[in-house]
Each structure stands twice: as structure tokens, then as C-alpha cells.
C-alpha positions in Angstrom: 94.4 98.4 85.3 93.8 96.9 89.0 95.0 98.0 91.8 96.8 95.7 94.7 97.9 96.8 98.3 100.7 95.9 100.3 100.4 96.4 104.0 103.4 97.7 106.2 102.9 96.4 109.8 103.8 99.1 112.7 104.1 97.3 116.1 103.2 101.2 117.5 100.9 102.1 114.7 98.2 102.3 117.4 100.0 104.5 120.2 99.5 107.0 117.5 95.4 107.5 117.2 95.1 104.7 115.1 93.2 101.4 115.2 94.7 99.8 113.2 98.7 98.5 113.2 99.3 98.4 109.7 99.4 100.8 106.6 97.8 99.8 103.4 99.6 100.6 99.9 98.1 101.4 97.2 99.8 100.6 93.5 98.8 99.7 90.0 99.4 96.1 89.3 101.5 96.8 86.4 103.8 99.2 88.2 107.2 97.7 88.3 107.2 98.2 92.2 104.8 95.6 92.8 107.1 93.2 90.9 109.7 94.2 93.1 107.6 94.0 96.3 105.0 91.3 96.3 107.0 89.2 97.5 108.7 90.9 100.4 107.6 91.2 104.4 106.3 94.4 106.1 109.8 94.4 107.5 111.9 93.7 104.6 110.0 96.5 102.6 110.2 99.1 106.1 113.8 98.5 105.9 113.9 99.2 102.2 112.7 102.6 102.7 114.6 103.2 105.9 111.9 103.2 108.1 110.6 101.8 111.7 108.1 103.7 113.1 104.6 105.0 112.2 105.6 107.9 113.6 108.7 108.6 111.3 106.7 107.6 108.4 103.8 110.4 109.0 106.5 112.5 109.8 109.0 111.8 106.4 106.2 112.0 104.3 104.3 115.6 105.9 108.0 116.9 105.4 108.0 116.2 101.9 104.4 117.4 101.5 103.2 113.6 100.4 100.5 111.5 101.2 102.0 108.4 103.0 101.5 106.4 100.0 102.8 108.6 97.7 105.7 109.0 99.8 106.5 105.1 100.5 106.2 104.7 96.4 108.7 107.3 95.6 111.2 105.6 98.7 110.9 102.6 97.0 111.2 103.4 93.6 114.3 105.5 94.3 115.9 102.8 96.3 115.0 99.2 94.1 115.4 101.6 90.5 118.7 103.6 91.5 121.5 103.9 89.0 124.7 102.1 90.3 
């Protein structure tokens, strides 16, 4: 299995500490969220999981004691996989 990354672009990423502006994504390219996904914009997916910020996302995802990827996976897969 490889492994492909999606990047979520946070205009304020770098008032934060950070360098960089973006997040990097980590997912198995036979995970069914990558279908969903590869096709879709930093903001389309940010929107997706109901976030803006950098700052929300570190924040969502310490409350739920998850690593940031962890955390945007399980957003995603709840919100493109939910029952009707």
C-alpha cells in the first residue's frame, strides 16, 4: 500500500508558530477517503469538516485526544460515509 497526502491550506497557519501555511494528510491510497477527496480544494475539503482556522483545527483535534490527522480522517469519513 502507498501512501498519498492532501494538503489543507490555512491563510493564518503561520501566526501560530508555524512555517509553513498548510497541513499535510496522510492516507492510504486505497482508503475510500482519498476517492472521495483527491479531487477537492483545501477549501472545499476545510469546509467538509467544518473547519477555518489552524487554530480550531489544533484545538478540535487536542479535545478529542487525536493527532491532527487522525482527527481530519475521522471528520471526513463521518461526514462523506454518514447514513442518510
Amino acid at each position: 500500500m502507498s501512501r498519498v497526502f492532501i494538503s489543507l491550506y490555512f491563510p493564518n497557519g503561520d501566526l501560530h508558530n508555524r512555517k509553513k501555511k498548510d497541513v499535510t494528510i496522510s492516507i492510504n491510497s486505497e482508503d475510500i477517503i482519498y476517492d472521495k477527496c483527491k479531487d477537492l480544494s483545501s477549501s472545499e475539503i476545510k469546509e467538509i469538516i467544518g473547519i477555518e482556522t489552524y487554530k480550531e483545527l489544533i484545538e478540535r483535534a487536542k479535545n478529542e485526544d487525536r493527532t491532527v490527522n487522525n482527527y481530519v480522517k475521522s471528520k471526513l469519513r463521518k461526514a462523506l460515509f454518514k447514513d442518510p
